[in-house]
C-alpha positions as CSV (number, residue, x, y, z in Angstrom):
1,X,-21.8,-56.7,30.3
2,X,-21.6,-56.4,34.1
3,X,-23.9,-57.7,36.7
4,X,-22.8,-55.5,38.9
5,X,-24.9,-52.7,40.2
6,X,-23.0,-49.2,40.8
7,X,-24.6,-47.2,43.8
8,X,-25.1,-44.1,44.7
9,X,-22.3,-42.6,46.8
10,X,-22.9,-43.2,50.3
11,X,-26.6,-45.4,49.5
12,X,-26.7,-47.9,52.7
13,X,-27.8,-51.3,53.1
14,X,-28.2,-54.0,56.3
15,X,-25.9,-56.6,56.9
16,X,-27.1,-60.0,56.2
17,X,-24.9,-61.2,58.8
18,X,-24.7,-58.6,61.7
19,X,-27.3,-56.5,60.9
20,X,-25.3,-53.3,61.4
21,X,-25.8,-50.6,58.4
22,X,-23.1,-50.2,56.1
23,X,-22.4,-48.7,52.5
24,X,-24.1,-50.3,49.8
25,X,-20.7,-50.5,47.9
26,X,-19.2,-52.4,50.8
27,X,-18.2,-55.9,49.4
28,X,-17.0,-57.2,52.9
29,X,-18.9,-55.9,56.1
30,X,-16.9,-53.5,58.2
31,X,-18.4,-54.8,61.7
32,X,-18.0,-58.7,61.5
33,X,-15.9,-58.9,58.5
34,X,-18.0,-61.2,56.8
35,X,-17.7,-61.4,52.6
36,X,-20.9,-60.0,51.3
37,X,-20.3,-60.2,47.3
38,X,-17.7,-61.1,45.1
39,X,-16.3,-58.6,42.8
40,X,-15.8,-59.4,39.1
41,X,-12.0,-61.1,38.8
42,X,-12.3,-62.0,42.6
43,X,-11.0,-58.6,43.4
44,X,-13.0,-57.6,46.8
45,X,-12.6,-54.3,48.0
46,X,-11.9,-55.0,51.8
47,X,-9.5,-52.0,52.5
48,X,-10.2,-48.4,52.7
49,X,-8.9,-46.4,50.0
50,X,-6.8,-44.6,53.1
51,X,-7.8,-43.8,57.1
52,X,-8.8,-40.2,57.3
53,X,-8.5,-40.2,60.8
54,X,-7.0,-42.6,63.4
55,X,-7.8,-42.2,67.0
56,X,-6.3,-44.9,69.8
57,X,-6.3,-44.6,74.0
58,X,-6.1,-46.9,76.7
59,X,-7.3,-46.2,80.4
60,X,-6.7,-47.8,83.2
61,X,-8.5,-47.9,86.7
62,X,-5.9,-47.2,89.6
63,X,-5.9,-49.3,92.2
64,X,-7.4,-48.8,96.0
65,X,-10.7,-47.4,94.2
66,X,-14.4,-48.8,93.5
67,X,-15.8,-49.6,90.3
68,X,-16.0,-47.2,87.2
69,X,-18.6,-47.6,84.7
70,X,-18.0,-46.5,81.6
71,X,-19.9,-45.8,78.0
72,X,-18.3,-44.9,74.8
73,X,-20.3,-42.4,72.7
74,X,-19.7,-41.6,69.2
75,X,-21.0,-38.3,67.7
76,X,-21.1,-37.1,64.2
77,X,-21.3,-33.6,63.5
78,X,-21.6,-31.6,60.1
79,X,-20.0,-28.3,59.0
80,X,-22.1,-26.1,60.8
81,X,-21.6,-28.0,64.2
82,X,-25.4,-29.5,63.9
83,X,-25.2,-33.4,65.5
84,X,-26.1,-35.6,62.7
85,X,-25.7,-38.8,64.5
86,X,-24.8,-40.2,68.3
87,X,-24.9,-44.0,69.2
88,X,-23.6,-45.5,72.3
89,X,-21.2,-47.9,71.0
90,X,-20.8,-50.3,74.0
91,X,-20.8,-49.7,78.1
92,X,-18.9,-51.4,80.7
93,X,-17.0,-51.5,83.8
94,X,-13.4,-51.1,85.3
95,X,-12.3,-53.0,88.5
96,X,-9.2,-52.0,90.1
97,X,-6.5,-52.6,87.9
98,X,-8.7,-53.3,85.0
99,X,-7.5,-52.0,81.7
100,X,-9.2,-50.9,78.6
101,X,-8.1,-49.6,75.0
102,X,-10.8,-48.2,72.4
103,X,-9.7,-47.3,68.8
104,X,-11.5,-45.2,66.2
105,X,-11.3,-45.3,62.5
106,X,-12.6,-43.0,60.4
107,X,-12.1,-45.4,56.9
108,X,-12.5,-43.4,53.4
109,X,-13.3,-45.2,50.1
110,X,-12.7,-44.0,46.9
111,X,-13.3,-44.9,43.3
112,X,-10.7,-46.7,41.7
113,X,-9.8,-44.0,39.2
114,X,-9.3,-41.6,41.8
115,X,-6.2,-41.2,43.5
116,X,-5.8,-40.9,47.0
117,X,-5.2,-37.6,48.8
């Protein structure tokens, strides 16, 4: 018998840790990594099944100019174009000859008797 409670795909929960919202299936929390259950045979799922899409940049402020402020904005959009979600992920500023590199990671979990794509 299993203790275990299966949710529904794409049910959400908080954090205990961070706070941030995450999937209720999540045994180890995206954000600050922390282990939030363990899995039956000490098998946690802390890896995406795969990476549906990878995104990484780096700017850099030239030098011989003032400040930049910056913000990164993430928005989510369905199949008909219709925004279903915008946050401002963090804000900040460049001196001269600051650099910065953002990454974004689009992480897809399957059920184990699926196979990946």
């Amino acid at each position: 018998m299993s203790t275990t409670r299966q949710a529904a795909p794409g049910a959400t929960r908080t954090c205990p840790h961070c706070r941030t919202t995450i999937l209720e299936s999540a045994s180890v929390c995206p954000a600050c990594r922390h282990r939030l259950r363990f899995e039956p045979g000490g098998t946690a799922r802390p890896e995406p099944s795969f990476s549906a899409l990878q995104v990484e940049g780096t700017i850099r402020h030239p030098a011989g100019h003032g400040t930049w402020e910056y913000s990164v904005v993430l928005s989510i959009r369905n199949e008909r174009g219709e925004e279903v979600a915008r946050q401002v992920v963090d804000v900040g500023a460049l001196k001269a000859d600051d650099q910065r590199s953002f990454s974004l990671a689009v992480e897809v979990f399957t059920p184990e008797d699926d196979s990946r794509p």
